[in-house]
Z-matrix of the N, CA and C atoms (Angstrom, degrees):
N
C 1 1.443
C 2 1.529 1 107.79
N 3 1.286 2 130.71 1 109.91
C 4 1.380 3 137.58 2 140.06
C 5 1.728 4 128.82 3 -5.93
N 6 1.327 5 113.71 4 133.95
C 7 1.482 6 117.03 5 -178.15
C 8 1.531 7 109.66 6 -56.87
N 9 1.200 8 123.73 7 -42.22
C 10 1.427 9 121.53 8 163.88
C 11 1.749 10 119.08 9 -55.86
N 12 1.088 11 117.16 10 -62.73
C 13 1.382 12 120.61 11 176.90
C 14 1.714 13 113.14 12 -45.40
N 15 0.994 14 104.59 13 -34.22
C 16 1.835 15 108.87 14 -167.74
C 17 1.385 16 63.10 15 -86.79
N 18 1.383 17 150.10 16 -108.24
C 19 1.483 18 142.60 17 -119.29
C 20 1.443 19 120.15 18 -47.75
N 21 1.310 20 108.53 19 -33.06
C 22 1.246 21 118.89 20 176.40
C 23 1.656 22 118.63 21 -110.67
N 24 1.358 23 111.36 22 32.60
C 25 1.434 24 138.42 23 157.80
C 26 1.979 25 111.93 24 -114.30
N 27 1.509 26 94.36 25 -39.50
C 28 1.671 27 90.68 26 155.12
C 29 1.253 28 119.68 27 -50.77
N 30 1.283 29 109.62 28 -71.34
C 31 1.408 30 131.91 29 177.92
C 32 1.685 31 115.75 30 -24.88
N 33 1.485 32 106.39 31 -50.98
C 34 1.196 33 118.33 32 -175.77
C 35 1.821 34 105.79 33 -68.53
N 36 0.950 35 75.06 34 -43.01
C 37 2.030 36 89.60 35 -165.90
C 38 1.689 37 108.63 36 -60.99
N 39 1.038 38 89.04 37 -31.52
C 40 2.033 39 109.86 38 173.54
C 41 1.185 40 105.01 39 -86.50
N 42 1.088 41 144.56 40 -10.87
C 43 1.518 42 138.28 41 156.40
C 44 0.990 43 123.93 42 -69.14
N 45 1.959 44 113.76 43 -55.55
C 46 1.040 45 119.32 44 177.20
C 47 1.444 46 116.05 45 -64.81
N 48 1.228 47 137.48 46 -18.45
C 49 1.258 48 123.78 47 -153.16
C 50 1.654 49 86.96 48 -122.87
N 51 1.543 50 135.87 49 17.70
C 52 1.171 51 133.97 50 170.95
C 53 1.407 52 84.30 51 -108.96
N 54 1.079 53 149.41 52 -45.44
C 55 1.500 54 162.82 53 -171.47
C 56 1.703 55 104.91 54 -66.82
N 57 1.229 56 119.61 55 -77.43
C 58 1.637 57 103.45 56 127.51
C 59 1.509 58 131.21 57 41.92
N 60 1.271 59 96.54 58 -103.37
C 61 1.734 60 119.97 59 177.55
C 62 1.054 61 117.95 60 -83.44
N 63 1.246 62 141.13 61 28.47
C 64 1.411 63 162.19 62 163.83
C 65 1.654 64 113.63 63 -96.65
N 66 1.058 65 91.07 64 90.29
C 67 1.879 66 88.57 65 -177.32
C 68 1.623 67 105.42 66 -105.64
N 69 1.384 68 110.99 67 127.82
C 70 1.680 69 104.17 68 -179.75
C 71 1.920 70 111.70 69 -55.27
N 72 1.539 71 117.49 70 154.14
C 73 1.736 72 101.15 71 153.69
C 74 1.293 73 119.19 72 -73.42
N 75 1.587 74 78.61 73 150.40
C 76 1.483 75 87.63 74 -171.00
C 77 1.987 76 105.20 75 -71.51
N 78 1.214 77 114.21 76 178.72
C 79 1.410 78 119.65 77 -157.07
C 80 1.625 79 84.91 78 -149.74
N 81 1.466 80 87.92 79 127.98
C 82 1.611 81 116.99 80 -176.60
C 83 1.915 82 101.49 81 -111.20
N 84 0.901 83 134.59 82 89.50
C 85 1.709 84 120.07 83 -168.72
C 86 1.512 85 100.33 84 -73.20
N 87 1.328 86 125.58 85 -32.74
C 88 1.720 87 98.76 86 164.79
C 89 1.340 88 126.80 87 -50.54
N 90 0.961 89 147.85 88 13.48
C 91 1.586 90 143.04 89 -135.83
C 92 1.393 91 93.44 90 -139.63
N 93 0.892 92 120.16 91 115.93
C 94 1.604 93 130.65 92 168.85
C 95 1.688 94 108.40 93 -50.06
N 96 1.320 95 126.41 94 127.75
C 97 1.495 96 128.57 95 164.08
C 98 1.513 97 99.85 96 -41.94
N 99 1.001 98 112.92 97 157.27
C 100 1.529 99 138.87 98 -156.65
C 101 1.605 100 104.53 99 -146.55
N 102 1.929 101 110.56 100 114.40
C 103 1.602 102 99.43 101 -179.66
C 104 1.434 103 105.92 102 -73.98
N 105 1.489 104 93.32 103 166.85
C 106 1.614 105 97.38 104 172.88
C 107 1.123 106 142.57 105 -49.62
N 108 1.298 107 129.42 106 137.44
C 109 1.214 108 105.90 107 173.68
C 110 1.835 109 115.18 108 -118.07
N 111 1.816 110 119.29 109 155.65
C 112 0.714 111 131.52 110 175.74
C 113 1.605 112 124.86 111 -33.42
N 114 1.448 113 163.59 112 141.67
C 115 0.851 114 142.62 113 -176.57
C 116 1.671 115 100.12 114 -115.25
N 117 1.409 116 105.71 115 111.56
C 118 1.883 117 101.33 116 172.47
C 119 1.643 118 111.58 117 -112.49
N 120 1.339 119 124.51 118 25.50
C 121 1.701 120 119.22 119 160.28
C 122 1.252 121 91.44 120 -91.29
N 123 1.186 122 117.08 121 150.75
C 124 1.849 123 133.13 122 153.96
C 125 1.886 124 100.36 123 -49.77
N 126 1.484 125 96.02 124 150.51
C 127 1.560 126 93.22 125 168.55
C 128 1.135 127 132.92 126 -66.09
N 129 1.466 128 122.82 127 152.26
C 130 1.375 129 127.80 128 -177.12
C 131 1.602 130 115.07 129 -79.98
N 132 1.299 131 130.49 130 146.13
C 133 0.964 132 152.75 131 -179.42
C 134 1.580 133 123.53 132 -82.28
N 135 1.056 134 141.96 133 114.55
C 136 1.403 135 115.18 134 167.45
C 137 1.658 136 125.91 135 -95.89
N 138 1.434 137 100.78 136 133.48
C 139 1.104 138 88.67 137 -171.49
C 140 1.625 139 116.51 138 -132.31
N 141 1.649 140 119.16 139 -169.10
C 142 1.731 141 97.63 140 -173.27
C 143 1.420 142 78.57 141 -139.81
N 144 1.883 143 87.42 142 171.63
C 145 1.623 144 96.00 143 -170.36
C 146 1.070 145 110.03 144 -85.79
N 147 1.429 146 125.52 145 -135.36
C 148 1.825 147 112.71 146 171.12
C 149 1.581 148 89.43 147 -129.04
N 150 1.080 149 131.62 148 -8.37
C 151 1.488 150 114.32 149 140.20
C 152 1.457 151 117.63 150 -46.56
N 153 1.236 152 130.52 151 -54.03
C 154 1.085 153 136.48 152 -168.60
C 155 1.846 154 109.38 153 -91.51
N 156 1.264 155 100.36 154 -5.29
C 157 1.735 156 102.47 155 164.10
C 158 2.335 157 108.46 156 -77.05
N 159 1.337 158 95.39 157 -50.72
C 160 1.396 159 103.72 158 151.69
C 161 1.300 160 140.21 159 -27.66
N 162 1.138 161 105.53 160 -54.84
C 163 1.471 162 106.37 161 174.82
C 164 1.847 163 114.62 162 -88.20
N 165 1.244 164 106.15 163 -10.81
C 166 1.482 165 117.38 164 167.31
C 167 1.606 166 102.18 165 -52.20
N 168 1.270 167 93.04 166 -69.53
C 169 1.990 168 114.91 167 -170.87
C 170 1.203 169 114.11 168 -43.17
N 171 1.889 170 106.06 169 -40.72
C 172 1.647 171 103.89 170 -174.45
C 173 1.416 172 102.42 171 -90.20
N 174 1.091 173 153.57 172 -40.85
C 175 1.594 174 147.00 173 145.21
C 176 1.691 175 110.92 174 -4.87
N 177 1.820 176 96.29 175 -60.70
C 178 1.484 177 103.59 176 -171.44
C 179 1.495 178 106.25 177 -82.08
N 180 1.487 179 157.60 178 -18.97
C 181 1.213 180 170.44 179 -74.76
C 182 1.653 181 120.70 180 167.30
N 183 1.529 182 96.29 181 -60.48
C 184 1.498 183 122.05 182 175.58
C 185 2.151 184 97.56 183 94.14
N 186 1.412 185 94.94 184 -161.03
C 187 1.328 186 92.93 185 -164.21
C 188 1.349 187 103.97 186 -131.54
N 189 1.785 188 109.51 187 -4.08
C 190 1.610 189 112.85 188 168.49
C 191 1.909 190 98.13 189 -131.37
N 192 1.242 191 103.95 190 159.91
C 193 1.170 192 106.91 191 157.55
C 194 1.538 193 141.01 192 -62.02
N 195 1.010 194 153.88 193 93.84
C 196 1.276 195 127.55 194 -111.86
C 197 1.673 196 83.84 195 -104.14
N 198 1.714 197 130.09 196 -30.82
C 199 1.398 198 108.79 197 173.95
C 200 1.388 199 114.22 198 -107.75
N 201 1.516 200 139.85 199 22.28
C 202 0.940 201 144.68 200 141.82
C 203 2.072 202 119.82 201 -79.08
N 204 1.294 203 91.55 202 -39.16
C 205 1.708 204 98.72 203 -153.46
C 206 1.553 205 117.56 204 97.37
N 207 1.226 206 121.56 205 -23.13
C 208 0.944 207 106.14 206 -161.61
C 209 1.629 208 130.55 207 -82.46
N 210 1.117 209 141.11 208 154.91
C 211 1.519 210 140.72 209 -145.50
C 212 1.916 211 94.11 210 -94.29
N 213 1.377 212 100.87 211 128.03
C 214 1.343 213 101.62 212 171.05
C 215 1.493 214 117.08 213 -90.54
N 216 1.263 215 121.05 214 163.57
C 217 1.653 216 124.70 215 -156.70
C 218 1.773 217 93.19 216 -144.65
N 219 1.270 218 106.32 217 125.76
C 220 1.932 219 111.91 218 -178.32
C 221 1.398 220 103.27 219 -111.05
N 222 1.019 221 128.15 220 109.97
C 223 1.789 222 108.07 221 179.43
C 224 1.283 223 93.07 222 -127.82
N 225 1.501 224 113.64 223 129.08
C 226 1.782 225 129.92 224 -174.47
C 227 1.754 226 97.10 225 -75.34
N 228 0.977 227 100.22 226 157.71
C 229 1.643 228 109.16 227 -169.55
C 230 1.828 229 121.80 228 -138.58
N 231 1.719 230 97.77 229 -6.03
C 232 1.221 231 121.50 230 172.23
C 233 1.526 232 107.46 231 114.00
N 234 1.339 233 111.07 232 -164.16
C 235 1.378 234 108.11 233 -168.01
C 236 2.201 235 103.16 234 -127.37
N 237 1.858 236 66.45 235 147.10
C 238 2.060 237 77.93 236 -165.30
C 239 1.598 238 91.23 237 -117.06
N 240 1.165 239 124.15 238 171.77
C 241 1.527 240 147.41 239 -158.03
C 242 1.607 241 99.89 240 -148.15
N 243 1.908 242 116.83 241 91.55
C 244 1.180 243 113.29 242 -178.34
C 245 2.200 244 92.93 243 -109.54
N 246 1.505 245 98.96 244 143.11
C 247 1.539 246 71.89 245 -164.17
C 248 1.389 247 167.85 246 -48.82
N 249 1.649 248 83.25 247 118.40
C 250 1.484 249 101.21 248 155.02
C 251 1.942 250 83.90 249 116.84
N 252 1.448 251 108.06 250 -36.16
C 253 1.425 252 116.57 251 -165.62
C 254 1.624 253 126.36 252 -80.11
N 255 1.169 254 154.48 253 103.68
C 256 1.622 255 141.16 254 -135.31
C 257 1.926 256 84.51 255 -117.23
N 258 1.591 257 97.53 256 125.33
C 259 1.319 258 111.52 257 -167.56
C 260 1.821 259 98.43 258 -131.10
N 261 1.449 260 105.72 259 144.59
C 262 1.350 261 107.89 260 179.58
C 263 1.492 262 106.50 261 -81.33
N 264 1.543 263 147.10 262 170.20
C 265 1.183 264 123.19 263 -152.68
C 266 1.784 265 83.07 264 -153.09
N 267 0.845 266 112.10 265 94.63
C 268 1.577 267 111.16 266 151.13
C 269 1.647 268 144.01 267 -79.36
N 270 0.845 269 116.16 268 123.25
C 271 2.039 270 116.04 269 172.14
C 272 1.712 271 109.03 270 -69.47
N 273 1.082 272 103.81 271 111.46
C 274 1.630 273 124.23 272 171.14
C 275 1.731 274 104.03 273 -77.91
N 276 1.026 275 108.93 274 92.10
C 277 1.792 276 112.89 275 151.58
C 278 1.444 277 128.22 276 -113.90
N 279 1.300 278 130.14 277 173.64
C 280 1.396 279 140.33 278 173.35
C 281 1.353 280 114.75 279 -143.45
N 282 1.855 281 104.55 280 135.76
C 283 0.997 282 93.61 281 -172.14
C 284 1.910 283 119.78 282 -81.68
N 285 0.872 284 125.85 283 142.36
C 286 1.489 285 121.08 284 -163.43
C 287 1.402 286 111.21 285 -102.01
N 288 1.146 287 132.94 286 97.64
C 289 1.890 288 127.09 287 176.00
C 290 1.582 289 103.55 288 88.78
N 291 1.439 290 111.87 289 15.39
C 292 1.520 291 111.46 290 -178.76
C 293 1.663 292 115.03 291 66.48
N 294 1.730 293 123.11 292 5.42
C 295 0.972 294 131.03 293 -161.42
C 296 1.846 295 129.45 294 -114.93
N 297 1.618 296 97.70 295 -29.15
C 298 1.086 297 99.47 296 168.26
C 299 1.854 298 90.76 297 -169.20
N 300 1.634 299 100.97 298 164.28
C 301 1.690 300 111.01 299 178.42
C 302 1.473 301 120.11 300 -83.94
N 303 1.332 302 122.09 301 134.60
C 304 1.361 303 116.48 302 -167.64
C 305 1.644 304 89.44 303 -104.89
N 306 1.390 305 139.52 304 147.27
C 307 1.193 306 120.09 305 163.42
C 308 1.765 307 114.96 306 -94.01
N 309 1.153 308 117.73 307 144.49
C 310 1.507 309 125.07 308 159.05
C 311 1.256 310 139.12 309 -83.45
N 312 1.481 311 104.43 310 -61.52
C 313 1.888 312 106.56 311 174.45
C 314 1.370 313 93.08 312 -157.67
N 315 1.480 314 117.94 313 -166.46
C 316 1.212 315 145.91 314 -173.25
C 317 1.657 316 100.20 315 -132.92
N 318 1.642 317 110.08 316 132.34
C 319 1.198 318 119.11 317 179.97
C 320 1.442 319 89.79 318 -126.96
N 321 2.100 320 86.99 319 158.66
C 322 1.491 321 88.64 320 -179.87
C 323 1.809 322 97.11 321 -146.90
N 324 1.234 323 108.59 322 125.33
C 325 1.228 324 140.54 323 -171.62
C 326 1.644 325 113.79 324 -91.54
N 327 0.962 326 126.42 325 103.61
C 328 2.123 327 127.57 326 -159.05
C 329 1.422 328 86.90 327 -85.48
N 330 1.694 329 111.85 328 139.58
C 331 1.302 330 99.83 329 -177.66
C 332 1.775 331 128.80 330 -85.94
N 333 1.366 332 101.77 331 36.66
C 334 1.432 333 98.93 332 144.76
C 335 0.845 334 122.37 333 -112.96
N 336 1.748 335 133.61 334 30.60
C 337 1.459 336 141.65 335 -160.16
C 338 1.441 337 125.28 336 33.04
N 339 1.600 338 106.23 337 3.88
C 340 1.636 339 95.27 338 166.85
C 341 1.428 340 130.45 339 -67.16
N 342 1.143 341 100.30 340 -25.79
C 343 1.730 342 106.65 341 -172.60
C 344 1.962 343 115.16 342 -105.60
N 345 1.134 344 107.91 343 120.71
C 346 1.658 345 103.52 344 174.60
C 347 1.176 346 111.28 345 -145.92
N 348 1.188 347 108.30 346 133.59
C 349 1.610 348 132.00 347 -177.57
C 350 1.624 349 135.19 348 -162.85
N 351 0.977 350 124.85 349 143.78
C 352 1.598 351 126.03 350 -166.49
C 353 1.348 352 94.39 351 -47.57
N 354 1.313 353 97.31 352 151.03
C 355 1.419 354 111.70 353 156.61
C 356 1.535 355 121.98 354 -46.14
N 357 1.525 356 128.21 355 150.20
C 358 1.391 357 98.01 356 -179.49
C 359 1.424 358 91.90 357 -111.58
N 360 1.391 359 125.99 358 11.42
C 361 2.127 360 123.31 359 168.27
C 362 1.507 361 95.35 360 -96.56
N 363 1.144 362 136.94 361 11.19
C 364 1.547 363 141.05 362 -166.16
C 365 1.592 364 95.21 363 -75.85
C-alpha cells in the first residue's frame, strides 16, 4: 500500500472511530422541552486516548512489514509539546527474526489524532 493510500486509510479510520464516540442524548419524552441555554465553558475538544493514538499509526503504518515481514511494535512514551501543539509520542520498532526489537523512529500523534508525523529529534 502506497504513502497516500495508508494516509488516507488513517484518515478514514480516525473518522470512524471519532464518529464512534459520539453518542446522541438520550431523550426522556416526559420531560418538558427546555429553552436554550447560553453556553459559558469554552468549547470542547475532541480528543483520543493513546490507545487510540495506536491504532491511528497501525492503520497509517500497518502491523507487519510488508517487505521485510517483520511485526511492527508502537509503544507510547508520553506526551511532548512541539510548537504550541501537545502530541502523544510513540517508539516505532520491529520485530526482527522473531527474536528481538530493532527500534526505528518516534511518531507523534496530536491528541485529536488529526495530525501525524515523525518525530523531528528521531
Amino acid at each position: 500500500m502506497n504513502t497516500h493510500n495508508r494516509l488516507l486509510a488513517a484518515a478514514l479510520a480516525m473518522a470512524l472511530l471519532l464518529a464512534g464516540c459520539r453518542q446522541p442524548p438520550a431523550e426522556n419524552p416526559e420531560e418538558e422541552p427546555q429553552p436554550p441555554q447560553e453556553e459559558t465553558s469554552a468549547p470542547s475538544h475532541t480528543s483520543i486516548t493513546p490507545e487510540e493514538g495506536v491504532l491511528v499509526l497501525e492503520s497509517l503504518l500497518g502491523t507487519e512489514d510488508e517487505a521485510t515481514g517483520n511485526l511492527m511494535s508502537y509503544g507510547y512514551e508520553g506526551t511532548v509539546t512541539v510548537d504550541g501543539t501537545e502530541y502523544y509520542n510513540y517508539r516505532v520498532s520491529w520485530l526482527v527474526d522473531g527474536s528481538h526489537l530493532s527500534y526505528l523512529t518516534n511518531y507523534l500523534v496530536s491528541l485529536d489524532g488529526l495530525t501525524i508525523t515523525e518525530s523531528p529529534s528521531s
